[in-house]
C-alpha positions as a Markdown table, in Angstrom:
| # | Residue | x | y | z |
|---|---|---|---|---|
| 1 | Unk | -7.7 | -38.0 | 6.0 |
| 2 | Unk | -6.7 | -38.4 | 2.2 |
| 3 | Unk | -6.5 | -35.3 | 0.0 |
| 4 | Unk | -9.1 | -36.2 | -3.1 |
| 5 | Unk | -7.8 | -32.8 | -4.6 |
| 6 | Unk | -5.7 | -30.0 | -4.3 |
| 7 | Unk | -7.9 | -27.2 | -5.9 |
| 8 | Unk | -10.8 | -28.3 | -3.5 |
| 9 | Unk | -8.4 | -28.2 | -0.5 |
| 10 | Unk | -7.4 | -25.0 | -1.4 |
| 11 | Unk | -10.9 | -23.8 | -1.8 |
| 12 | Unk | -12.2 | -25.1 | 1.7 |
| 13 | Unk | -8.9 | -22.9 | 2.5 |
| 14 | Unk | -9.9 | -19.8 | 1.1 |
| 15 | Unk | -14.2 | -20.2 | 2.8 |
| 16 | Unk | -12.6 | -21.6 | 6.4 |
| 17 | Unk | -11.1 | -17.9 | 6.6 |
| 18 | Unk | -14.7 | -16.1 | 6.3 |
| 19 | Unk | -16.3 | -15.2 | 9.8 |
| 20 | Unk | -18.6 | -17.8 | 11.1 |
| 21 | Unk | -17.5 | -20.5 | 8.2 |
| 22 | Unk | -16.1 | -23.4 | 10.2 |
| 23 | Unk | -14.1 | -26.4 | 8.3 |
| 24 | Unk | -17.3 | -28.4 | 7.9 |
| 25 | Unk | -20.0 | -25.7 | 6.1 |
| 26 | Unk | -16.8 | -24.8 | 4.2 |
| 27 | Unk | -16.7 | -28.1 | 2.5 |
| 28 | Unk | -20.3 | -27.7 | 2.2 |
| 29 | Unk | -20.3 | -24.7 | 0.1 |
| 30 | Unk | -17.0 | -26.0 | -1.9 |
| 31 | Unk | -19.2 | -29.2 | -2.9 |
| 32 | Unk | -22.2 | -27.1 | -4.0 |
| 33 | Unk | -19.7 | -24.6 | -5.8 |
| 34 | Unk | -18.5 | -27.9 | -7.6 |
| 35 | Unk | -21.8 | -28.9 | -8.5 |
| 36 | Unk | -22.8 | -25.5 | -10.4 |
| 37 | Unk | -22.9 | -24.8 | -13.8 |
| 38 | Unk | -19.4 | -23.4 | -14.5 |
| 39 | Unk | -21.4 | -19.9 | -15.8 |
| 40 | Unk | -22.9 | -19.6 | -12.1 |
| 41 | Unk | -19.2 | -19.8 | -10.7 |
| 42 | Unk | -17.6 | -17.3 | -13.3 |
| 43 | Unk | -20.5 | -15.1 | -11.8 |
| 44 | Unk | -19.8 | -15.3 | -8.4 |
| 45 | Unk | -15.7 | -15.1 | -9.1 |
| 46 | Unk | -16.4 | -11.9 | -11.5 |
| 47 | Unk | -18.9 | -10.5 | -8.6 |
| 48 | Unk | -15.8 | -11.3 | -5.8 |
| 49 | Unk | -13.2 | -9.3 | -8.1 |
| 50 | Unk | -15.8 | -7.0 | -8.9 |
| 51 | Unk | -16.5 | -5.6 | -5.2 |
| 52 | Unk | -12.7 | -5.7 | -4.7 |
| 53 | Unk | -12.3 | -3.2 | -7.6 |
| 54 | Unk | -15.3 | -0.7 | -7.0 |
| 55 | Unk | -15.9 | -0.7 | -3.2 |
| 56 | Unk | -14.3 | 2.5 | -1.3 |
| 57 | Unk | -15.0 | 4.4 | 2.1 |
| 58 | Unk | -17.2 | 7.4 | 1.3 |
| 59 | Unk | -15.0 | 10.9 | 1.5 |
| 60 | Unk | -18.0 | 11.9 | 4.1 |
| 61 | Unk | -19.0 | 9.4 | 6.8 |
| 62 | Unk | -16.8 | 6.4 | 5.9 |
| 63 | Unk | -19.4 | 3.7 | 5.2 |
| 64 | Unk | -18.6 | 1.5 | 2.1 |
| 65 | Unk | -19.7 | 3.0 | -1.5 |
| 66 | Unk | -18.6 | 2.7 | -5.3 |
| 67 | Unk | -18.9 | 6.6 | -5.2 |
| 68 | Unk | -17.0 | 9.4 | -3.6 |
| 69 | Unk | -19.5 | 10.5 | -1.6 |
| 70 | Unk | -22.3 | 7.6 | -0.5 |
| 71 | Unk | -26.2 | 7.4 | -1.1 |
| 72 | Unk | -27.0 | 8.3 | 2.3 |
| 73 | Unk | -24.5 | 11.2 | 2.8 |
| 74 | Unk | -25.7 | 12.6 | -0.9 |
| 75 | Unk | -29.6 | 12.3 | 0.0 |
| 76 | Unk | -31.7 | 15.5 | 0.1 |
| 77 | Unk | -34.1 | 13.8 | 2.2 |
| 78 | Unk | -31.8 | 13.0 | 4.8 |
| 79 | Unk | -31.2 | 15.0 | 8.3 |
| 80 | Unk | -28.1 | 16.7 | 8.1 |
| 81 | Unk | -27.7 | 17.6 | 11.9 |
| 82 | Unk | -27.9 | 14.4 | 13.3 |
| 83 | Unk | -25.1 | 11.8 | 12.8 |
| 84 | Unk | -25.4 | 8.0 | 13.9 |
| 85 | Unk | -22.0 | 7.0 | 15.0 |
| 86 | Unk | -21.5 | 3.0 | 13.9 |
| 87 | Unk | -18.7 | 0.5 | 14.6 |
| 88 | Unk | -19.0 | -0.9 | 11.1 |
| 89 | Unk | -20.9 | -1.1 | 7.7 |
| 90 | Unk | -22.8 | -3.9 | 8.5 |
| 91 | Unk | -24.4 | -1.7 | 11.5 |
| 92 | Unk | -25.5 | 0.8 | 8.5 |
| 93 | Unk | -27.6 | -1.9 | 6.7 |
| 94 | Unk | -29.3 | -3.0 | 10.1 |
| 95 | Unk | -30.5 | 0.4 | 11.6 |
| 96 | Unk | -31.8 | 1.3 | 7.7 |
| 97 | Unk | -33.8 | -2.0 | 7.8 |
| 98 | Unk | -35.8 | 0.0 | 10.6 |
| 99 | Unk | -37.0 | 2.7 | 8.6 |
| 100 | Unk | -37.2 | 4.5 | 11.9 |
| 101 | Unk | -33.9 | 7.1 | 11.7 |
| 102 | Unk | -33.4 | 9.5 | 8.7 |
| 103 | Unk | -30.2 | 11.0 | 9.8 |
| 104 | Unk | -27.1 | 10.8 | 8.5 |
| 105 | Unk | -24.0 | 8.4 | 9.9 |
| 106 | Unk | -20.2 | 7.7 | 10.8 |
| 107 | Unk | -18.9 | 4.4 | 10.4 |
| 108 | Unk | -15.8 | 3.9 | 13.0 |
| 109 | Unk | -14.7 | 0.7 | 11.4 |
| 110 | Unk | -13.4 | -0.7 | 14.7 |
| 111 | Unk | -13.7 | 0.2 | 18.6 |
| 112 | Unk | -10.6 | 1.0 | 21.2 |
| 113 | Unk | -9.9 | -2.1 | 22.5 |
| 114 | Unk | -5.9 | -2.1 | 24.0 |
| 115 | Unk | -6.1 | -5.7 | 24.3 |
| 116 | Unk | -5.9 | -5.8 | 20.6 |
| 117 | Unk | -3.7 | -2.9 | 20.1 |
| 118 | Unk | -6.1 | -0.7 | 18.7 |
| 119 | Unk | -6.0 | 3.0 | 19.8 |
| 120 | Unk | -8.4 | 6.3 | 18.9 |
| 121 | Unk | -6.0 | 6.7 | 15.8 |
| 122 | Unk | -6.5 | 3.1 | 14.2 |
| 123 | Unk | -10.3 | 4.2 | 14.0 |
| 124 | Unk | -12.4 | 6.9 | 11.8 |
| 125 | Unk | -12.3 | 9.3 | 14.8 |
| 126 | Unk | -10.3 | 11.9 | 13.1 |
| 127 | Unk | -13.0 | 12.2 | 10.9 |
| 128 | Unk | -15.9 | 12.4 | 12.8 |
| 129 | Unk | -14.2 | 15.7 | 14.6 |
| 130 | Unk | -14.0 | 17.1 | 11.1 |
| 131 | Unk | -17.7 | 16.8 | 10.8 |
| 132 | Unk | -18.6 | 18.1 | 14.1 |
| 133 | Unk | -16.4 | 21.3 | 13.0 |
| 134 | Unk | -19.1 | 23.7 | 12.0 |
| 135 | Unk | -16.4 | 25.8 | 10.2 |
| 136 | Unk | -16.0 | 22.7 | 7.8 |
| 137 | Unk | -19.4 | 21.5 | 7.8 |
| 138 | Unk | -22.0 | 23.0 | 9.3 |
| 139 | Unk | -23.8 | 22.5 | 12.4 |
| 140 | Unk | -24.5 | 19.2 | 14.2 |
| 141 | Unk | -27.3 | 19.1 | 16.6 |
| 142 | Unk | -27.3 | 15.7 | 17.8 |
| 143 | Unk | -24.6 | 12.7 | 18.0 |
| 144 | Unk | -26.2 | 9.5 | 18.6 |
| 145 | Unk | -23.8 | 6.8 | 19.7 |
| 146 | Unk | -24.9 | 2.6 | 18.8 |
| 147 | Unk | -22.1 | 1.3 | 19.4 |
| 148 | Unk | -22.0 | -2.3 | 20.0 |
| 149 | Unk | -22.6 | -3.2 | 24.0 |
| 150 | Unk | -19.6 | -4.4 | 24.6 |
| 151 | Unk | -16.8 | -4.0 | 26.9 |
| 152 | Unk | -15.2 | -2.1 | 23.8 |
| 153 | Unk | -18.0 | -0.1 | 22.6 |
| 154 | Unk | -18.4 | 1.1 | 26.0 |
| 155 | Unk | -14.4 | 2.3 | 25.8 |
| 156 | Unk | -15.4 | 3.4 | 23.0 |
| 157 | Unk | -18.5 | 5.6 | 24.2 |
| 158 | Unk | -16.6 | 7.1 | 26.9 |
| 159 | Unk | -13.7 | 8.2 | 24.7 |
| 160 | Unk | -16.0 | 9.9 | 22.7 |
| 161 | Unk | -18.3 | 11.4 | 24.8 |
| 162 | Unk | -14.8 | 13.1 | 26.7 |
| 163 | Unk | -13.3 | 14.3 | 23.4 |
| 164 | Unk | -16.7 | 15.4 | 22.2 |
| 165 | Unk | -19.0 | 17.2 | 25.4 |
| 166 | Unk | -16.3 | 20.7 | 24.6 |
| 167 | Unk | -17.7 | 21.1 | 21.8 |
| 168 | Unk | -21.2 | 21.9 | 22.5 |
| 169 | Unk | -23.2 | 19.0 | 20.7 |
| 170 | Unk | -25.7 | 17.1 | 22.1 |
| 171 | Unk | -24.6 | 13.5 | 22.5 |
| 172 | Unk | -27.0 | 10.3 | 23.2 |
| 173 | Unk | -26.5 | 6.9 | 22.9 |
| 174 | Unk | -29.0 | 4.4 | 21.6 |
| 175 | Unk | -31.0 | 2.7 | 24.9 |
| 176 | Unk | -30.7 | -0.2 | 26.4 |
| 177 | Unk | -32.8 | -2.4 | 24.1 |
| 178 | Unk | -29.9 | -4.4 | 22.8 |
| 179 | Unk | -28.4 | -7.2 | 25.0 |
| 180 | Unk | -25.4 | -6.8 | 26.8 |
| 181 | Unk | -22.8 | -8.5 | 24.6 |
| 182 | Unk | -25.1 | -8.9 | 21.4 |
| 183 | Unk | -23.9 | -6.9 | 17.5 |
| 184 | Unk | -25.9 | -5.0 | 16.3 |
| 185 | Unk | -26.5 | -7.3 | 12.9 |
| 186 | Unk | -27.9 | -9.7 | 14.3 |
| 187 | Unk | -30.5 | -7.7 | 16.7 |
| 188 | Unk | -34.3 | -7.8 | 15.3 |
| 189 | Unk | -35.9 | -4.6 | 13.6 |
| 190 | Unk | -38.4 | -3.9 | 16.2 |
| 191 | Unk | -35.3 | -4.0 | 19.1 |
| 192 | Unk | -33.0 | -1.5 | 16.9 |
| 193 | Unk | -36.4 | 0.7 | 16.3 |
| 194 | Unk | -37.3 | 1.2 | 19.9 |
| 195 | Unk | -33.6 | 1.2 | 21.1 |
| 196 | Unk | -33.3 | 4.4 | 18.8 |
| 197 | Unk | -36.1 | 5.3 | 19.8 |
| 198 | Unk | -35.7 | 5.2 | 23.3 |
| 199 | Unk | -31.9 | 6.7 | 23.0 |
| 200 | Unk | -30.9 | 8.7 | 26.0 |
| 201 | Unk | -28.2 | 12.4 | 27.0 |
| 202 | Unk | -24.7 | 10.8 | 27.4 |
């Protein structure tokens, strides 16, 4: 196929490599980029840069902030002695949409998965034992697990629960309401409330 333009190739490039954005919708969004107002683009590139430059892992649970310690972990309203352990960010933003859990949370950023040559040191686990010391921080009562239902997660799950049980917290792990298979992003509100809800003693 001819090449109309090199800084359009490039920029179908660049959107190809973000998760779910095959060649074709990466066009599409490089056509409608091309047909903005130049102010609108200088917006969106500023606002790209922009998140580079100010997003960090909170110093607390590790979930992305532009402060040292994050909204959540700072919030008087929130339950100190119960921590949600996540796989990612994106898992923080979907239990919140439930307005159901008021605790507090550790983001992993990643499960064990040998296959892919990640071990319980390429993940946040270092830190969550940190937190559970209540020399360092105070007691936690409860460690809720959601964790994604994978193969992984479940790797995941077990790891923890071994490395954890000595130390005298109570662990669950979110129930059964999310499919086998299925991330937690793209599960409904109502499923993530009750699945919460319904979270059972590892």
């Amino acid at each position: 196929m001819l090449n109309i333009s090199d800084s359009l190739e490039s920029l179908v490039d660049e959107l190809s490599k973000l998760p779910q954005i095959g060649r074709k919708t990466a066009q599409r969004l490089a056509m409608h980029i091309i047909k903005q107002p130049k102010e609108d683009v200088e917006k969106l590139s500023k606002a790209l840069i922009e998140i580079k430059e100010k997003i960090k892992f909170c110093s607390v649970c590790c979930n992305i902030t532009e402060d040292d310690v994050c909204k959540i972990c700072s919030s008087e309203k929130r339950n100190k002695n119960v921590i949600c352990v996540v796989e990612d960010p994106k898992d923080v933003y979907a239990i919140e949409k439930t307005n159901e859990y008021r605790g507090m949370y550790h983001v992993l950023h990643g499960r064990i998965s040998p296959l892919d040559g990640i071990g319980p040191n390429d993940i946040k686990i270092k830190e969550l034992l940190y937190r559970l010391d209540e020399k360092e921080t105070g007691k936690v009562d409860e460690l809720i697990l959601a964790l994604n239902p994978t193969v992984e997660g479940e790797t995941t799950i077990l790891y923890l629960n071994k490395l954890i049980k000595p130390l005298n917290v109570k662990i669950t792990r979110i129930a059964r309401g999310i499919p086998i298979g299925a991330d937690l992003e793209f599960a409904d509100e109502v499923t993530l409330a009750k699945a919460i809800e319904g979270r059972v003693t590892v």
